[in-house]
C-alpha positions as a printed Julia matrix, in Angstrom:
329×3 Matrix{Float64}:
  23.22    3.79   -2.36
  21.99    0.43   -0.3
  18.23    0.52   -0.7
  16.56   -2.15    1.54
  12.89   -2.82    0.61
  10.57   -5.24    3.23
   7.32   -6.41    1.44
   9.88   -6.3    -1.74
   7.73   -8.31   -3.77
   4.28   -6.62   -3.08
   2.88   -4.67   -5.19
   4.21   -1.21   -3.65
   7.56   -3.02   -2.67
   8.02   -4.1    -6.14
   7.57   -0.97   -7.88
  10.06    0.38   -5.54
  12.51   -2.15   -6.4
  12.25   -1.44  -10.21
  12.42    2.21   -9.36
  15.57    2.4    -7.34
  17.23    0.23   -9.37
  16.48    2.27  -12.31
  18.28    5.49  -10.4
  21.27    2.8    -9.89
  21.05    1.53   -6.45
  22.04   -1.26   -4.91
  18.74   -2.98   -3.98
  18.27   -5.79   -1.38
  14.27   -7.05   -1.1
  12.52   -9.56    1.92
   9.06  -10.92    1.27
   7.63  -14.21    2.28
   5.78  -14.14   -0.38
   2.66  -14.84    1.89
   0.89  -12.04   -0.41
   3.66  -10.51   -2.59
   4.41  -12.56   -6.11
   8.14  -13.64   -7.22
   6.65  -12.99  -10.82
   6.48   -9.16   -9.32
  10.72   -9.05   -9.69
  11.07  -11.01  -12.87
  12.92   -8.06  -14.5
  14.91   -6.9   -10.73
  16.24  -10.16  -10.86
  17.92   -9.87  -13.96
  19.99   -7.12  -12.5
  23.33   -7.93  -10.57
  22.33   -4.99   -8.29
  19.83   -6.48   -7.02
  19.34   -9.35   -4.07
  16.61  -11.41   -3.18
  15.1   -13.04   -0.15
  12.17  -15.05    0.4
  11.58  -14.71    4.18
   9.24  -13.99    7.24
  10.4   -10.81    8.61
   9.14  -11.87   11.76
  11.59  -15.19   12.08
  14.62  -14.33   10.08
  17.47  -14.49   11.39
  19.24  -12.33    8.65
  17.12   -9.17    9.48
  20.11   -7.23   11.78
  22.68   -7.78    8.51
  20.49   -6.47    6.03
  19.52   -3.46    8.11
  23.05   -2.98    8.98
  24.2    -3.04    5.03
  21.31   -0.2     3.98
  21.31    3.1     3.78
  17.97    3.82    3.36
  14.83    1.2     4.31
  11.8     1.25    3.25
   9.55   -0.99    5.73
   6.54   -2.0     3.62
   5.87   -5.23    4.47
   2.43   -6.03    6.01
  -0.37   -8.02    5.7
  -3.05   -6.34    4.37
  -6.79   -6.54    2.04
  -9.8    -6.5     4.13
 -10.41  -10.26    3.82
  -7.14  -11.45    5.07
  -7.91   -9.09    7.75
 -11.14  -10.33    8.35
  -9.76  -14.51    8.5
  -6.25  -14.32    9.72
  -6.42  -11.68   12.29
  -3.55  -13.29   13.84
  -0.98  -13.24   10.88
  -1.83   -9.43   10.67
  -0.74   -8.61   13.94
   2.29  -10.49   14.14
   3.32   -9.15   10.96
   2.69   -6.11   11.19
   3.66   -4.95   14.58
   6.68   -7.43   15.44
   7.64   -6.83   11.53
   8.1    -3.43   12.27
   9.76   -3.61   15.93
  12.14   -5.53   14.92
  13.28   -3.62   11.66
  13.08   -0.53   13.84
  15.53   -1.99   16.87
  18.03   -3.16   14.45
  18.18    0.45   13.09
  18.54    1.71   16.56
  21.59   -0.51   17.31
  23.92    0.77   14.82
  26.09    3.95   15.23
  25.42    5.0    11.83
  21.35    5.13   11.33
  19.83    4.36    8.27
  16.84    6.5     6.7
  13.59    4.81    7.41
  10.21    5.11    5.4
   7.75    3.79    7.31
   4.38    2.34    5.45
   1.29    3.55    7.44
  -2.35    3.94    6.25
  -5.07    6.0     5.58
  -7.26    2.75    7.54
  -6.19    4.67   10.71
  -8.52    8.07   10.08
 -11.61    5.56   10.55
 -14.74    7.25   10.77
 -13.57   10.38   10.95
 -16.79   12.54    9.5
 -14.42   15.36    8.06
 -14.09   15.5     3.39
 -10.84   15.34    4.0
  -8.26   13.85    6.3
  -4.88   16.01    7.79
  -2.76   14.49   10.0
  -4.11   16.5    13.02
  -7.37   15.34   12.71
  -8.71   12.96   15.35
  -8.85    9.01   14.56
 -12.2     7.52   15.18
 -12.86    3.99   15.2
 -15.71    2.06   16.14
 -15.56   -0.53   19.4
 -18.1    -3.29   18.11
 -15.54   -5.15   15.9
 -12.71   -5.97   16.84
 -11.09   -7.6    14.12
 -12.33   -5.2    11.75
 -10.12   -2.64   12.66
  -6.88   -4.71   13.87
  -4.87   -4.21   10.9
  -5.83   -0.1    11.54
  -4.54   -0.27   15.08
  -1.36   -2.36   14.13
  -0.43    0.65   11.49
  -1.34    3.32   14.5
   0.4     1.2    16.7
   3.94    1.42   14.09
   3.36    4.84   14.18
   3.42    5.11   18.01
   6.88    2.4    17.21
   8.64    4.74   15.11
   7.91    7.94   17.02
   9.15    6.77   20.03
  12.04    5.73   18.4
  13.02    8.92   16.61
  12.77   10.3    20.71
  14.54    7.91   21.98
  16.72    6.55   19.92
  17.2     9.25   17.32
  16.18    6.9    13.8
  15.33    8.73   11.32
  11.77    7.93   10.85
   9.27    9.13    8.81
   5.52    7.56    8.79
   3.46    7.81    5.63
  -0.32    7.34    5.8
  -0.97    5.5     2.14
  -3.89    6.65    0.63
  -5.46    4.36   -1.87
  -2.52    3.17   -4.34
  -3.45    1.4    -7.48
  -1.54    0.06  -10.52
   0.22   -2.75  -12.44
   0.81   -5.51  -10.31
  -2.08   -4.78   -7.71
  -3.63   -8.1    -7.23
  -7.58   -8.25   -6.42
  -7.38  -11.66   -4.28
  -7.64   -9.98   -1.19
 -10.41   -7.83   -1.94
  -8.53   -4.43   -3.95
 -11.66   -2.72   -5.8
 -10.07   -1.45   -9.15
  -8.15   -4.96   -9.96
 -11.48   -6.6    -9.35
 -13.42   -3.59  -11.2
 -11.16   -3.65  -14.49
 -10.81   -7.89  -14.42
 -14.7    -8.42  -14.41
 -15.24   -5.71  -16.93
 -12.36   -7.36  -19.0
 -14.33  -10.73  -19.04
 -17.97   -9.12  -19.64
 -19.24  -10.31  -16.64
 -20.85   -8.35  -13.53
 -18.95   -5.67  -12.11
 -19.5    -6.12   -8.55
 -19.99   -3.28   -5.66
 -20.11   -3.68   -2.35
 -22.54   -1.69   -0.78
 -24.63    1.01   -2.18
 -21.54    2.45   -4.38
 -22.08    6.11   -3.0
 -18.9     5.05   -0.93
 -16.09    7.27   -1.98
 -12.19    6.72   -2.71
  -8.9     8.79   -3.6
  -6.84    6.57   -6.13
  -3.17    7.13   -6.8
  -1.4     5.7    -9.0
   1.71    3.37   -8.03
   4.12    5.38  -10.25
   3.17    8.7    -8.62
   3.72    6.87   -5.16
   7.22    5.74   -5.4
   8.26    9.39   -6.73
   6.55   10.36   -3.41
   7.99    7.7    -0.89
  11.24    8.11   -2.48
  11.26   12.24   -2.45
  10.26   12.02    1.12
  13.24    9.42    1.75
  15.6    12.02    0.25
  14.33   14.42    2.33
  15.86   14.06    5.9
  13.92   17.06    6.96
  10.84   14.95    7.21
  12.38   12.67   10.33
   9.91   12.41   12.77
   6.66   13.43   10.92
   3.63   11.93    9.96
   2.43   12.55    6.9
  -0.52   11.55    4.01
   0.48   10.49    0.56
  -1.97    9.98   -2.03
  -4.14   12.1    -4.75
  -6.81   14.19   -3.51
  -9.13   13.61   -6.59
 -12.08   11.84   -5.35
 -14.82    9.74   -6.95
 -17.63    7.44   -5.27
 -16.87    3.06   -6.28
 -20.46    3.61   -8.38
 -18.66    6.05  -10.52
 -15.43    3.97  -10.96
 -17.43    0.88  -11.87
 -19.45    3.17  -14.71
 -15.3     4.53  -15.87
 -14.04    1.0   -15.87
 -16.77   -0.47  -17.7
 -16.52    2.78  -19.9
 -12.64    2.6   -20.46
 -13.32   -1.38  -21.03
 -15.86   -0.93  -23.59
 -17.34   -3.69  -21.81
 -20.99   -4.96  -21.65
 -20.81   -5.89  -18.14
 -23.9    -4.59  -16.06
 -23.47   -3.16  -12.65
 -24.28   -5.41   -9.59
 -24.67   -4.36   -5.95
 -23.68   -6.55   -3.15
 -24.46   -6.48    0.86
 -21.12   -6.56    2.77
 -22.32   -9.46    4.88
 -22.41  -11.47    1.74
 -19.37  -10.11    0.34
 -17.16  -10.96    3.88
 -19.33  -13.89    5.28
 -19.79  -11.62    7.94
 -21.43   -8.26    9.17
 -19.05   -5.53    8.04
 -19.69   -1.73    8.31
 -17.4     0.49    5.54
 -16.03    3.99    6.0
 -17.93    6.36    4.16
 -15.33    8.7     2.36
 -11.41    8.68    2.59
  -9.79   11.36    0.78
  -6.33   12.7     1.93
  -5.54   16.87    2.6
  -2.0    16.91    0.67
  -0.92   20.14    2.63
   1.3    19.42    5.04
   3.07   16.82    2.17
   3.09   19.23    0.02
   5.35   21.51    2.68
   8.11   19.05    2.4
   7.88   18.25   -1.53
   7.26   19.46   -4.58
   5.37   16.78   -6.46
   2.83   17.03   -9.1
   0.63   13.75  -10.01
   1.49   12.41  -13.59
  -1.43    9.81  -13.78
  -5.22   10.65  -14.06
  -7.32    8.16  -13.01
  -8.68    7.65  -16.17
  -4.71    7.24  -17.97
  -4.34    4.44  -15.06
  -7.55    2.79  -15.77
  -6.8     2.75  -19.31
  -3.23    1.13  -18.88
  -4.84   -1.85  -16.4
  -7.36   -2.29  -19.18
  -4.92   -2.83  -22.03
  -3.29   -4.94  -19.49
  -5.81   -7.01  -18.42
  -7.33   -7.51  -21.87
  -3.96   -8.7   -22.82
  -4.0   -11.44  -19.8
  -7.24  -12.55  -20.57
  -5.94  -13.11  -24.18
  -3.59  -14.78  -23.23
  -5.86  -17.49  -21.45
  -8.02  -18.43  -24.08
  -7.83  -21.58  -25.67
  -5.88  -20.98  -29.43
């Protein structure tokens, strides 16, 4: 099988590179590397089944060949963390809606259509007041900042891409609302909580929440993800839909400071800080996000493998490992 990956060297993207490589595919990945890491495909490159490209999937010219060669895509590439949302507004929306029309048209112009996973987000439930989110539920998002949610209404505005494609130009489509994904290889430059938790508790020092901490979060862990993305992929029943992915376990960013400092055995203590001084800017944070797995759960049969805590642990060992690594000898 010809397994084209966009964002191939993003955290997501790369796990789904090692993965389908692992099941023996032929694997082709893009990435511009604007927030993806070459370091991410060290061991992919090693493998003659595998091609890279560093590129803007907005520019390249290569795009129609690649989609032409796969069998199955799956369009991750984006731009995404709330502070690149916050300072390059622009790059977002380029990326992430003429990123996706243009993977999406070259689909539609070949006879034979490639399976499509499309990358959406849990960002586009907003401030939806409901414990739990189903894909029927209304999307509410506040009109006094703009920016705020422009990465939100590029991923509802995909969605709205790759429906009206599978109408009208029968792709085979399916759009996957990502609930929080952590793991290996999740970077905390751009503002990712548990990198930034499990690094700071690593190094002793303050572990850092925004807010009041009673915010909550459902974490899943990469590994899980890619068994998900790639079941739904196999799973042509699923063209057209709309669905969540994620764990449904839930637990508020106070909490998951107090388990990474736990799982750390670290004597960091437990700072709070104002949004406007974390973004240099007024910023207002959904309350709860936590996904309703039933209608996923319709179309697979998946059962998490990681706890939170088993994650935490691993990025811990990791991490103390880096730091290690850093000191002088």
């Amino acid at each position: 099988m010809n397994v084209l990956i966009t964002g191939g060297a993003g955290f997501i993207g790369s796990h789904l590179v090692d993965h389908h490589l692992h099941l023996g595919h032929r694997v082709h990945a893009i990435d511009d590397l604007s927030t993806g890491f070459g370091t991410n495909l060290s061991e992919a490159l090693k493998s003659p089944n595998f091609k890279f490209d560093q590129q803007d999937i907005v520019t390249w010219t290569g795009l129609e060949k690649a989609v032409q060669w796969a069998d199955v895509i799956f369009h991750m590439a984006a731009v995404v963390g709330v502070k690149r949302v916050l300072e390059d507004s622009l790059k977002v929306i380029k990326t992430n809606l003429t990123g996706t029309e243009r993977v999406l048209e070259a689909a539609a112009n070949l006879k034979w259509k490639p399976r499509i996973i499309l990358a959406s987000s849990s960002e586009v439930y907003g401030f939806n007041t409901k414990p739990s989110f189903s894909e029927k539920d209304d999307l509410v998002l506040r009109s006094d900042d703009h920016f705020r949610w422009c990465y939100t209404a590029t991923k509802l505005m995909d969605e709205f891409l790759a429906q009206a494609y599978v109408m009208e130009r029968d792709l085979s489509v399916t759009s996957v609302r990502l609930f929080n994904t952590i793991g290996p290889r999740q970077a905390g430059t751009y503002g990712m909580v548990v990198p930034n938790f499990v690094r700071q508790a690593a190094g002793n020092r303050s572990i850092t929440v925004f807010g009041d901490g009673t915010q909550t979060r459902s974490f899943c862990d990469i590994r899980d993800m890619v068994h998900i993305l790639t079941l739904l992929a196999e799973n042509e029943k699923t063209k057209g839909k709309i669905l969540n992915a994620g764990n449904d376990q839930e637990i508020s960013i106070l909490d998951l400071a107090k388990l990474v400092k736990k799982i750390s055995k670290s004597s960091s203590d437990i700072t709070f800080i104002d949004y406007a001084e974390a973004y240099g800017r007024p910023f207002k944070d959904v309350d709860h996000r936590r996904p309703d797995l039933t209608e996923l759960n319709k179309w697979i049969t998946f059962e998490p493998k990681w706890t939170l805590e088993e994650t935490l642990e691993d990025l811990a060992a990791l991490e103390e490992k880096k730091q290690q690594l850093r000191m002088p000898a």
